[in-house]
GUNU-66281 format. One record per residue (C-alpha): residue number from 0; residue in three letters; x, y, z. Coordinates in steps of 0.05 Angstrom, whole numbers. Layout:
N
<atom seq="NUM" type="ALA" c1="X" c2="Y" c3="Z"/>
...
END
This chain:
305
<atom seq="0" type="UNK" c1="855" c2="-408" c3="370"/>
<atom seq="1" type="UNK" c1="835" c2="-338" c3="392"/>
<atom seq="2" type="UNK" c1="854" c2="-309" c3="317"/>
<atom seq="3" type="UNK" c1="819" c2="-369" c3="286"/>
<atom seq="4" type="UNK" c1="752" c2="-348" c3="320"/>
<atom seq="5" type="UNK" c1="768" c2="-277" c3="312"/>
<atom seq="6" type="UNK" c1="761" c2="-288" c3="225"/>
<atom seq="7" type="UNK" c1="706" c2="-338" c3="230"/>
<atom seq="8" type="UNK" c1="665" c2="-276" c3="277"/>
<atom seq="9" type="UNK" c1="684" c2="-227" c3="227"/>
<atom seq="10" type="UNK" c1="666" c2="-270" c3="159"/>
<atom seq="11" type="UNK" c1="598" c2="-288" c3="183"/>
<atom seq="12" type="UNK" c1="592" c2="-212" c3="203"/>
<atom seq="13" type="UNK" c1="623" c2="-192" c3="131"/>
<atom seq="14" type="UNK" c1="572" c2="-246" c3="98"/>
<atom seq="15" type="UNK" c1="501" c2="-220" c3="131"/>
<atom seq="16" type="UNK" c1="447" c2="-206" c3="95"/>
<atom seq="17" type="UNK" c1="431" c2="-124" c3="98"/>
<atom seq="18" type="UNK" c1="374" c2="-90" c3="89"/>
<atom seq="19" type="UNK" c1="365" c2="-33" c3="55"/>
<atom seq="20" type="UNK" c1="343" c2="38" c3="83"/>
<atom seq="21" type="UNK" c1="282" c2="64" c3="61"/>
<atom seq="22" type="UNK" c1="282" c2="133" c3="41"/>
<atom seq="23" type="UNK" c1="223" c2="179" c3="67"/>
<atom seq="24" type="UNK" c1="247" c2="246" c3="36"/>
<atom seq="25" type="UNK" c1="237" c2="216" c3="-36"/>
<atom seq="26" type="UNK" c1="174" c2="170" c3="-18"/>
<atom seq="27" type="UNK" c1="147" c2="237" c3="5"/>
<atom seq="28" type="UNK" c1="176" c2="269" c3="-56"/>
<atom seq="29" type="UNK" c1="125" c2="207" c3="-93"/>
<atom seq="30" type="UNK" c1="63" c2="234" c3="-53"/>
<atom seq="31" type="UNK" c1="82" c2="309" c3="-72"/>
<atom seq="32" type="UNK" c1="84" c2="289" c3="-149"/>
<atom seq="33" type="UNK" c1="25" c2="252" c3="-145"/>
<atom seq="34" type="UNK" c1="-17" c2="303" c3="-114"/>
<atom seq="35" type="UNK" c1="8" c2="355" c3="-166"/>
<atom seq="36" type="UNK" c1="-33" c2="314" c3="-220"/>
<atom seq="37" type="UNK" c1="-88" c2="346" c3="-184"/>
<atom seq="38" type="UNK" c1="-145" c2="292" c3="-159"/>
<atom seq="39" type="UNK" c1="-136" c2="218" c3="-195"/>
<atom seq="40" type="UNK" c1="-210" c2="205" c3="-199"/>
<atom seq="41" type="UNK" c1="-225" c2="156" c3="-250"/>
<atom seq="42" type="UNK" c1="-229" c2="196" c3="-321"/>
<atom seq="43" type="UNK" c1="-196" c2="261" c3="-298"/>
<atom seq="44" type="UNK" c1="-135" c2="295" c3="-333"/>
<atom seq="45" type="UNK" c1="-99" c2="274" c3="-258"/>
<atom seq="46" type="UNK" c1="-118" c2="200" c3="-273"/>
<atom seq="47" type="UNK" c1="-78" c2="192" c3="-342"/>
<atom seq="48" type="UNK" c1="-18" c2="235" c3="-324"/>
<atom seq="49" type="UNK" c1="-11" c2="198" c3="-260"/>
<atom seq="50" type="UNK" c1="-15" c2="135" c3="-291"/>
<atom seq="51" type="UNK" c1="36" c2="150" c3="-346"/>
<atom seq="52" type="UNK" c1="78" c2="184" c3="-289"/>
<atom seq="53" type="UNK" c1="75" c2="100" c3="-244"/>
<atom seq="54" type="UNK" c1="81" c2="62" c3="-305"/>
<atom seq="55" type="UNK" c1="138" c2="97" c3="-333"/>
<atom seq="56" type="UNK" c1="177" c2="103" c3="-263"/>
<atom seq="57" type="UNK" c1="159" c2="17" c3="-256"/>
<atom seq="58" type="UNK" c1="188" c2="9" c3="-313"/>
<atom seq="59" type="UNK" c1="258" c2="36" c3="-290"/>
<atom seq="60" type="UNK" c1="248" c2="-14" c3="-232"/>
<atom seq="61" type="UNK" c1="211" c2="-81" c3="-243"/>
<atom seq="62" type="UNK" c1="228" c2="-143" c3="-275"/>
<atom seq="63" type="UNK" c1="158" c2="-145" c3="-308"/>
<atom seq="64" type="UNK" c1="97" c2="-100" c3="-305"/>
<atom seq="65" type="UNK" c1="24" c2="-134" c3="-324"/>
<atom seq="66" type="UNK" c1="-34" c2="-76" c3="-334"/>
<atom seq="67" type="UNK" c1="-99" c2="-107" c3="-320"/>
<atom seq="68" type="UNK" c1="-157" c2="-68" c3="-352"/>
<atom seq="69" type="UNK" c1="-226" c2="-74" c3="-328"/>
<atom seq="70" type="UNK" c1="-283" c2="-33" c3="-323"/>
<atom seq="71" type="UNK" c1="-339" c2="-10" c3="-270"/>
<atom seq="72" type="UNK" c1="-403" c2="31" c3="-273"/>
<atom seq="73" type="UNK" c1="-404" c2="65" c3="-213"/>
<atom seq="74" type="UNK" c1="-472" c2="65" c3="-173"/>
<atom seq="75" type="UNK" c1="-473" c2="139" c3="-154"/>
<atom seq="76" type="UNK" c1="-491" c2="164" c3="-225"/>
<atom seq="77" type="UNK" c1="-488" c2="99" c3="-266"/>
<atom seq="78" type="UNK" c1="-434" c2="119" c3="-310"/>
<atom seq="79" type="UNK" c1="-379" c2="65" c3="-344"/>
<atom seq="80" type="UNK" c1="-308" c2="79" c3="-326"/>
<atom seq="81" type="UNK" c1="-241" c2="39" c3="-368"/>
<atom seq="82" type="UNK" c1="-203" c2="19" c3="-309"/>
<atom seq="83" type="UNK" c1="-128" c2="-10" c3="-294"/>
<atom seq="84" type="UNK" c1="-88" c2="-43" c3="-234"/>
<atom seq="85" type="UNK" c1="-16" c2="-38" c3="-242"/>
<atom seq="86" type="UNK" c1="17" c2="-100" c3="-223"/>
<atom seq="87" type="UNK" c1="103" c2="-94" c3="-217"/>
<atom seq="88" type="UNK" c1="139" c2="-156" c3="-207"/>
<atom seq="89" type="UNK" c1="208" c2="-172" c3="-179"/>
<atom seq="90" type="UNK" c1="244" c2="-231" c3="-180"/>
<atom seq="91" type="UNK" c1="181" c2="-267" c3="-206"/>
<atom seq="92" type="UNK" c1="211" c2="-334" c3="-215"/>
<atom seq="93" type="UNK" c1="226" c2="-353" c3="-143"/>
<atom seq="94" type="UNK" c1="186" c2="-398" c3="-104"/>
<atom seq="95" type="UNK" c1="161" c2="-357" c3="-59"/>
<atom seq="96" type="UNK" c1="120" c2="-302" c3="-78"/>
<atom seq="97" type="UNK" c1="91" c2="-246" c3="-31"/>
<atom seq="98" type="UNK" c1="39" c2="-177" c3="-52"/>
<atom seq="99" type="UNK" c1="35" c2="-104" c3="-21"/>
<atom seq="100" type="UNK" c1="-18" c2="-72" c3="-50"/>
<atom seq="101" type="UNK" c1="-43" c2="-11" c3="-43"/>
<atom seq="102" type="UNK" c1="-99" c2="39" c3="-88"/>
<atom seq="103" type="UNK" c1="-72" c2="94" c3="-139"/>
<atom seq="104" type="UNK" c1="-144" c2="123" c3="-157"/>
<atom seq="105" type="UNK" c1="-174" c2="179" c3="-107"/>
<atom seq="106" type="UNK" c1="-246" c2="188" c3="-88"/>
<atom seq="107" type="UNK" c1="-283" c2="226" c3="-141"/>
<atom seq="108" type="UNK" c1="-337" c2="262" c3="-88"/>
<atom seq="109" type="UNK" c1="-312" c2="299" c3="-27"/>
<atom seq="110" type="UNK" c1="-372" c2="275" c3="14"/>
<atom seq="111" type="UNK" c1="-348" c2="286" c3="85"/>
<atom seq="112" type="UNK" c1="-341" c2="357" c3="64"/>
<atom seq="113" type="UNK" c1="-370" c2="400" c3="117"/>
<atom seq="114" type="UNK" c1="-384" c2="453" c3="61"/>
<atom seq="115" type="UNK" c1="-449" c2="418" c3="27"/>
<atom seq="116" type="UNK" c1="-416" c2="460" c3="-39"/>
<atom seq="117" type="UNK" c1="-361" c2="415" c3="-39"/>
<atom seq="118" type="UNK" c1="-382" c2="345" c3="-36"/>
<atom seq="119" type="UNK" c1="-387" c2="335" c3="-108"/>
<atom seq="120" type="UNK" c1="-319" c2="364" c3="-123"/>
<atom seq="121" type="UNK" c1="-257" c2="305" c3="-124"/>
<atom seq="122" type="UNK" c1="-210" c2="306" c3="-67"/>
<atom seq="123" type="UNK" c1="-129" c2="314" c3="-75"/>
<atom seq="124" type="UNK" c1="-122" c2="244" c3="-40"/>
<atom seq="125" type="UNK" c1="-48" c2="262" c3="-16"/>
<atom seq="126" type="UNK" c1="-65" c2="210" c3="37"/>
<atom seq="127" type="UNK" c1="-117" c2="172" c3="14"/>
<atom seq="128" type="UNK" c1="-93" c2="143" c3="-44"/>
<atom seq="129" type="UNK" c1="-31" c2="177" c3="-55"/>
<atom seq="130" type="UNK" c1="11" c2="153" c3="6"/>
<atom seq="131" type="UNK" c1="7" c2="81" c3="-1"/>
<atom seq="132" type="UNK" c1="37" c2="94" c3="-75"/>
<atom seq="133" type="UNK" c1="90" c2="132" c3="-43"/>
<atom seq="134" type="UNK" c1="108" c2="78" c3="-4"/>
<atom seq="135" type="UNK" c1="111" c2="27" c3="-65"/>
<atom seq="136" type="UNK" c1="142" c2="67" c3="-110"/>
<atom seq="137" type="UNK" c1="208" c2="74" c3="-60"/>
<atom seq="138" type="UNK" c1="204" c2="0" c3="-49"/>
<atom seq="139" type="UNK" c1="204" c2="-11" c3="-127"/>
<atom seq="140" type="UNK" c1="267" c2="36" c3="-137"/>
<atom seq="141" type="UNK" c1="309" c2="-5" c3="-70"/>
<atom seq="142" type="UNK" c1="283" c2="-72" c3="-99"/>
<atom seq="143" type="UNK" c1="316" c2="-45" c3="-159"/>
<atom seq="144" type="UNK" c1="382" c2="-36" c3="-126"/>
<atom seq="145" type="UNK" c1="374" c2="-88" c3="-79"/>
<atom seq="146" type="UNK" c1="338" c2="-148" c3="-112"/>
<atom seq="147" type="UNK" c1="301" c2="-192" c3="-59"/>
<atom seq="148" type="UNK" c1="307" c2="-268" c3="-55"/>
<atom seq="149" type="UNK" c1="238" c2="-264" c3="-47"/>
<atom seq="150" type="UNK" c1="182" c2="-253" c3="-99"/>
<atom seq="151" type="UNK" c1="148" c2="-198" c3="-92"/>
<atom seq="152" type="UNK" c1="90" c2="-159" c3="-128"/>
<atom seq="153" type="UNK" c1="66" c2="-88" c3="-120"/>
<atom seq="154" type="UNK" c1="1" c2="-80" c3="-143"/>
<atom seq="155" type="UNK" c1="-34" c2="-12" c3="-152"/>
<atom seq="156" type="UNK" c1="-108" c2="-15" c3="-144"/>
<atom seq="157" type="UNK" c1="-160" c2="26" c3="-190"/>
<atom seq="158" type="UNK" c1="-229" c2="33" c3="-173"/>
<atom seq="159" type="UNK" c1="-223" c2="33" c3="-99"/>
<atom seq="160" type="UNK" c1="-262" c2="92" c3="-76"/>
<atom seq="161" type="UNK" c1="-319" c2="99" c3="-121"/>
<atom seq="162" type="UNK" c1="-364" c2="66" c3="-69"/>
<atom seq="163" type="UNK" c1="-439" c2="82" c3="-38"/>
<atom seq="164" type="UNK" c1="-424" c2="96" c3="37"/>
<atom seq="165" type="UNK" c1="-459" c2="31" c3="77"/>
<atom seq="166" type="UNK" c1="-451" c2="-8" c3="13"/>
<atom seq="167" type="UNK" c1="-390" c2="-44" c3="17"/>
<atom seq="168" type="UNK" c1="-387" c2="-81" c3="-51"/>
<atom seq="169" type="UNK" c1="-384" c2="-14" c3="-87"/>
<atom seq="170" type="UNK" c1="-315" c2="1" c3="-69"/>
<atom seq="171" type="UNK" c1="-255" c2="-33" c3="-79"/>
<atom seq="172" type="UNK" c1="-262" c2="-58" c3="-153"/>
<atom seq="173" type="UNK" c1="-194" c2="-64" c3="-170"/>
<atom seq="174" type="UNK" c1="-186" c2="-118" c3="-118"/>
<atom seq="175" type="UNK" c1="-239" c2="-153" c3="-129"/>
<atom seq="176" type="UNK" c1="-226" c2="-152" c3="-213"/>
<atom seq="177" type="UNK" c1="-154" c2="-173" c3="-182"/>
<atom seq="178" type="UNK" c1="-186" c2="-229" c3="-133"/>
<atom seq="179" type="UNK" c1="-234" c2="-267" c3="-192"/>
<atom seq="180" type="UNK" c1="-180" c2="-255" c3="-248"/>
<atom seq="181" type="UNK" c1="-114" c2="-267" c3="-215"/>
<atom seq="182" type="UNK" c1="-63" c2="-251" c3="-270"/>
<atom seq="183" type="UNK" c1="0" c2="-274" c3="-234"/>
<atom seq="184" type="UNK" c1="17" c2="-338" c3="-192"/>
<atom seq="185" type="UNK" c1="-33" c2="-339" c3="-133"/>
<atom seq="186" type="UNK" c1="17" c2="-308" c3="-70"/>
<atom seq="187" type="UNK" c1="34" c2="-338" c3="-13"/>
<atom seq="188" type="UNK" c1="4" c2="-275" c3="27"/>
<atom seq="189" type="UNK" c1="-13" c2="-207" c3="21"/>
<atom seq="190" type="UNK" c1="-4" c2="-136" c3="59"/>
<atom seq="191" type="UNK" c1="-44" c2="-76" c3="33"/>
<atom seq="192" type="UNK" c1="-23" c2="-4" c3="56"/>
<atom seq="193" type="UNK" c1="-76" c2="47" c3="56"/>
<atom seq="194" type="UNK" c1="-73" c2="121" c3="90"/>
<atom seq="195" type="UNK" c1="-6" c2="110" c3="118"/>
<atom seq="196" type="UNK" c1="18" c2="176" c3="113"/>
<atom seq="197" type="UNK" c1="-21" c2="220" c3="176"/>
<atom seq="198" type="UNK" c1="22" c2="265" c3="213"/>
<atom seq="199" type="UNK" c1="-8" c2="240" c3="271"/>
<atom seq="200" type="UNK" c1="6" c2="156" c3="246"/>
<atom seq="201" type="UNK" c1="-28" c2="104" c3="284"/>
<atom seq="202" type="UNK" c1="-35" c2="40" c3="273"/>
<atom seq="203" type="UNK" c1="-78" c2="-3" c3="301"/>
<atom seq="204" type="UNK" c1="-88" c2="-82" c3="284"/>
<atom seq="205" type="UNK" c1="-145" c2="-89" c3="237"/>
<atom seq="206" type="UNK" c1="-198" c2="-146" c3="254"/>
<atom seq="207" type="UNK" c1="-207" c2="-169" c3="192"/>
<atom seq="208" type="UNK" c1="-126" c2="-171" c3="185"/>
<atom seq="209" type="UNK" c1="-128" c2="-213" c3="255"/>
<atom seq="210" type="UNK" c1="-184" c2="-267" c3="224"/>
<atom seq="211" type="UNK" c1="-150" c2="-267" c3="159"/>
<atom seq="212" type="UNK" c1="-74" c2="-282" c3="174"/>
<atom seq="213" type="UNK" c1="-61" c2="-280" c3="253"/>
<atom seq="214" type="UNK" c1="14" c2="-307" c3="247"/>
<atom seq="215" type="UNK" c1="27" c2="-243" c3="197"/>
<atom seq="216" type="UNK" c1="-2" c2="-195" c3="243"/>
<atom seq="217" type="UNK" c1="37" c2="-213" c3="299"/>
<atom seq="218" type="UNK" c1="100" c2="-218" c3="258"/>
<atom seq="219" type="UNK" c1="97" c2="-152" c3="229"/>
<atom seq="220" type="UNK" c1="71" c2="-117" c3="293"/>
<atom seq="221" type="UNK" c1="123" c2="-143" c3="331"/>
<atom seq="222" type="UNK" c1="176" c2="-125" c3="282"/>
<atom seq="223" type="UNK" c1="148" c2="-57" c3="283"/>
<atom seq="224" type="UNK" c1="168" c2="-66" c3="368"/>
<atom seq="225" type="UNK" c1="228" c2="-78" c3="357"/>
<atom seq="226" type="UNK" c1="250" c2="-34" c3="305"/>
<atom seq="227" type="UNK" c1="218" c2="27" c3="349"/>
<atom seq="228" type="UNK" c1="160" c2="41" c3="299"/>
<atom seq="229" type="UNK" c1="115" c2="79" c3="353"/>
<atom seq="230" type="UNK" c1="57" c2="81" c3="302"/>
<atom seq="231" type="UNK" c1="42" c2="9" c3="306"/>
<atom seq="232" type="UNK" c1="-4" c2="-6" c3="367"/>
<atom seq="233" type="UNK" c1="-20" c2="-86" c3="374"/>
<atom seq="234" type="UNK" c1="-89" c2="-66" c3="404"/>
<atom seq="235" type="UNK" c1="-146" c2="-91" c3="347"/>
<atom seq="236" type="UNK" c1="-197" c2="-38" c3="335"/>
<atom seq="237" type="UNK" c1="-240" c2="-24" c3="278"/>
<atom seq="238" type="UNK" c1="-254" c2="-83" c3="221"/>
<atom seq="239" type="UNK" c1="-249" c2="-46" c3="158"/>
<atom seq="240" type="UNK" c1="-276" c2="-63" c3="84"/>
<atom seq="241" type="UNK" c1="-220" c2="-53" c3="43"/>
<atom seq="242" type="UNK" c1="-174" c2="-87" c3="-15"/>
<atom seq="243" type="UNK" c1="-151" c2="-142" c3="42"/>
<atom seq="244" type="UNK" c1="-225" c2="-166" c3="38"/>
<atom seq="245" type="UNK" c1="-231" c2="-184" c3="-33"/>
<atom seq="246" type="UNK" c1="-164" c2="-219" c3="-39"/>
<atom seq="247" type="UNK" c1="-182" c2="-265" c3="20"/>
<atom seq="248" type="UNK" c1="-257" c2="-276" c3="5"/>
<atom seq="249" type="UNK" c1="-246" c2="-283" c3="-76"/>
<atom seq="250" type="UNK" c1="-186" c2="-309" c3="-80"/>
<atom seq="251" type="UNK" c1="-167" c2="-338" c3="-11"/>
<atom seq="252" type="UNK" c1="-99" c2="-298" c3="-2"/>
<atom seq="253" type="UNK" c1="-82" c2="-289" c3="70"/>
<atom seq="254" type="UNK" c1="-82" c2="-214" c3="72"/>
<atom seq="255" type="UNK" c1="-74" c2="-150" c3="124"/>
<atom seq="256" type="UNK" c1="-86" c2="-86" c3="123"/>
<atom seq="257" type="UNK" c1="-44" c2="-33" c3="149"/>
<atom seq="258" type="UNK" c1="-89" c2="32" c3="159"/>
<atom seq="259" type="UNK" c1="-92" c2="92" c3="211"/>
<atom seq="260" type="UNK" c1="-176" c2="105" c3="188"/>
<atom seq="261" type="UNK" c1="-178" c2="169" c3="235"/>
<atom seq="262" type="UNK" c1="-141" c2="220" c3="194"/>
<atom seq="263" type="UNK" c1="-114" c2="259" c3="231"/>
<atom seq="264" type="UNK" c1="-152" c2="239" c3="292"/>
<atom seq="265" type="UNK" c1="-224" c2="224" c3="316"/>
<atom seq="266" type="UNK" c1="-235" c2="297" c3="326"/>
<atom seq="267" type="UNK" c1="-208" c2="337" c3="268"/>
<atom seq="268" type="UNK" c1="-225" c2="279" c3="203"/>
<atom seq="269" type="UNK" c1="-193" c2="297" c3="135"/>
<atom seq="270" type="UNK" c1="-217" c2="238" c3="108"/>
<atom seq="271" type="UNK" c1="-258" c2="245" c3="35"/>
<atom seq="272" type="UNK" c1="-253" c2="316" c3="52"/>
<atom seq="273" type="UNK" c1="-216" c2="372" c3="6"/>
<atom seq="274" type="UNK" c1="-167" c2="377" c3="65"/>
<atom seq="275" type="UNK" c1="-130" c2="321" c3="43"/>
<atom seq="276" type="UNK" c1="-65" c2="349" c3="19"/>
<atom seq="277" type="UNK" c1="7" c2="346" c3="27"/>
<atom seq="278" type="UNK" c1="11" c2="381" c3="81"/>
<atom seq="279" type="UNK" c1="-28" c2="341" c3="133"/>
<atom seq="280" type="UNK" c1="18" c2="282" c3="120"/>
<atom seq="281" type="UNK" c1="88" c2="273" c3="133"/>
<atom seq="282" type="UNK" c1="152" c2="242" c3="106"/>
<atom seq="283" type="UNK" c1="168" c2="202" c3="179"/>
<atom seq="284" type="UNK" c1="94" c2="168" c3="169"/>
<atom seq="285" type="UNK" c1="112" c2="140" c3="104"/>
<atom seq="286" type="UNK" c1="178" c2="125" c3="136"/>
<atom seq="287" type="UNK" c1="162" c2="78" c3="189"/>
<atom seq="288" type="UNK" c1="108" c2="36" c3="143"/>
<atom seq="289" type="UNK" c1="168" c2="39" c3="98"/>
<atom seq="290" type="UNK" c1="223" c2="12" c3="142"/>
<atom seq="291" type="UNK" c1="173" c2="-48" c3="162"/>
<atom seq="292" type="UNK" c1="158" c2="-64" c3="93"/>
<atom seq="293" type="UNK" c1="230" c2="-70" c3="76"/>
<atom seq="294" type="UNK" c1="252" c2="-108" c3="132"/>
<atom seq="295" type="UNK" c1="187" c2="-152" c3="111"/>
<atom seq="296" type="UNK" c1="222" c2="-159" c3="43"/>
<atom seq="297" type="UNK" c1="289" c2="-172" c3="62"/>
<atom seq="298" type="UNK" c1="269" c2="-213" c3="122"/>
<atom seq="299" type="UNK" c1="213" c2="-259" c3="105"/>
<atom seq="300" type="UNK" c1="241" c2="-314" c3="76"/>
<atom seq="301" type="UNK" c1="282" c2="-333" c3="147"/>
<atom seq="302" type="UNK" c1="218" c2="-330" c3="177"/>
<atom seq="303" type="UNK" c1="195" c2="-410" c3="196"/>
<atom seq="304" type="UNK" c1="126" c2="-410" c3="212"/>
END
C-alpha cells in the first residue's frame, strides 16, 4: 500500500503544471536595444527602427500580430502624427482571453527638465516607455516556448505620452483608439505595466486599479507576497490617468495598472527628464514585474473567482 501511494505522490508531482522563469538579463537586454534607437517619439528615426526592431522579434513569437493604425494631432503644436498599436496574440482561440499592455512610444518634450534648454528635446524613455516593452517582449519569447492555456494579448501602445500636463484626454491615444475600436475579442481583463523598471521599484496599488477590478488587485498583490516580490506594497496611493483608464471607461475591460510614478523616488524625479536612461533602471526591477506576470499567465486559469 505504501509503494502504491508512493507512485500516485510522484505522478501527480511528475504531471504539474510549471511555470516558466522569466529572464531579467535578456528583458533588460530588450530595454538596452530599445534605448539605442535613440528617443521613440512619434516621427523620429528611433520610432521606425524600433518598430521594425518589435514587429520583427513578435513575429518569431506570436500566433498572430494585428497593427492598428490611427492617427492624432497632438495639442502642443497641432501637428498630425500616423500612429500604430502592436497587438501579439497567443493561443487566440481559447475561451478565455486576458491583455498586458503596456506603451512603446516615448515622450517627445523633456518638460520636467530642470535645464529650461532641454525641455523641448525628446527623452531616451529607458523607463518610461521602454521597460514595460522589455517586460512583454520576454513574455512573448517564454509564451513561445511555453504556450499558455490561456489567451493572452500583448498590446503595445502608441501615442501615450504626447499629452498637455493637467489635460488628461491628451495622452494615452493608443488606448483609447484601442478602447472605441477593439480589434480583437473584447478580454476578460486587463493589466497594463508602465515604468516598471526603477532601481529603486515600488509598487504601490493604484486607485483607479482598486475601483476598476478589486478581485485582480488583490490577487496579483498577494501573489507578489508570496512569491517575495518586495516591490509590491498593497497600500493604495496615487490614482493615475493612464492606458487602464481608457480600456475600462471606453470599452469596459476590468483593468490595473502596475506603476512605481516616483522615478527614482519623490526626491531625485527622472521622470520626462533627459535622465531617463539605462542606467537608472535595473534588470531585478523588470524581474520581479516579470515573475508576477508569468505566474499570472500560467496561473490564471485555476483561479475561481
Amino acid at each position: 500500500m505504501k509503494i502504491f501511494n508512493s507512485i500516485i505522490i510522484a505522478f501527480f508531482i511528475g504531471c504539474a503544471p510549471s511555470t516558466p522563469d522569466f529572464d531579467e538579463d535578456h528583458a533588460f537586454e530588450y530595454l538596452v536595444k530599445q534605448c539605442d534607437f535613440g528617443p521613440r517619439n512619434p516621427g523620429s528615426d528611433g520610432y521606425y527602427a524600433c518598430l521594425d526592431f518589435m514587429v520583427n522579434e513578435l513575429d518569431l513569437y506570436a500566433d498572430e500580430i494585428i497593427l492598428q493604425d490611427f492617427s492624432y494631432v497632438e495639442q502642443k503644436f497641432r501637428k498630425r502624427y500616423d500612429l500604430v498599436n502592436i497587438i501579439a496574440r497567443f493561443n487566440p482561440d481559447a475561451e478565455f482571453q486576458t491583455m498586458i499592455s503596456c506603451h512603446w512610444d516615448t515622450r517627445p518634450w523633456a518638460d520636467s527638465e530642470e535645464d529650461r534648454k532641454d525641455r523641448n528635446q525628446p527623452i531616451i524613455g529607458a523607463n518610461d516607455g521602454a521597460s514595460g516593452v522589455a517586460v512583454l517582449l520576454e513574455l512573448a519569447k517564454i509564451m513561445a516556448e511555453t504556450p499558455p492555456s490561456i489567451g493572452v494579448n500583448l498590446v503595445f501602445f502608441d501615442g501615450e505620452d504626447m499629452g498637455i500636463p493637467g489635460e488628461n484626454e491628451t495622452y494615452c491615444q493608443g488606448s483609447r483608439f484601442f478602447a472605441k475600436n477593439l480589434p480583437i475579442k473584447k478580454p476578460y481583463e486587463a493589466i497594463n505595466l508602465d515604468m516598471v523598471g526603477d532601481k529603486q521599484l515600488h509598487l504601490p496599488v493604484e486607485k483607479y486599479s482598486l475601483e476598476f477590478h478589486p478581485k485582480l488587485v488583490r490577487y496579483l498583490w498577494g501573489r507578489a507576497e508570496k512569491l517575495g516580490l518586495k516591490a509590491f506594497d498593497i497600500t493604495p496611493q496615487h490614482a493615475i490617468y493612464d492606458d487602464h483608464v481608457p480600456l475600462y471607461t471606453e470599452a469596459g475591460i476590468p483593468s490595473i495598472d502596475l506603476i512605481d510614478f516616483k522615478y527614482p523616488n519623490p526626491y531625485s524625479n527622472f521622470w520626462h527628464t533627459m535622465d531617463d536612461l539605462p542606467e537608472n533602471c535595473s534588470e531585478e526591477s523588470l524581474g520581479q514585474v516579470g515573475d508576477l506576470m508569468v505566474d499570472y499567465i500560467y496561473n490564471r486559469e485555476q483561479q475561481d473567482w
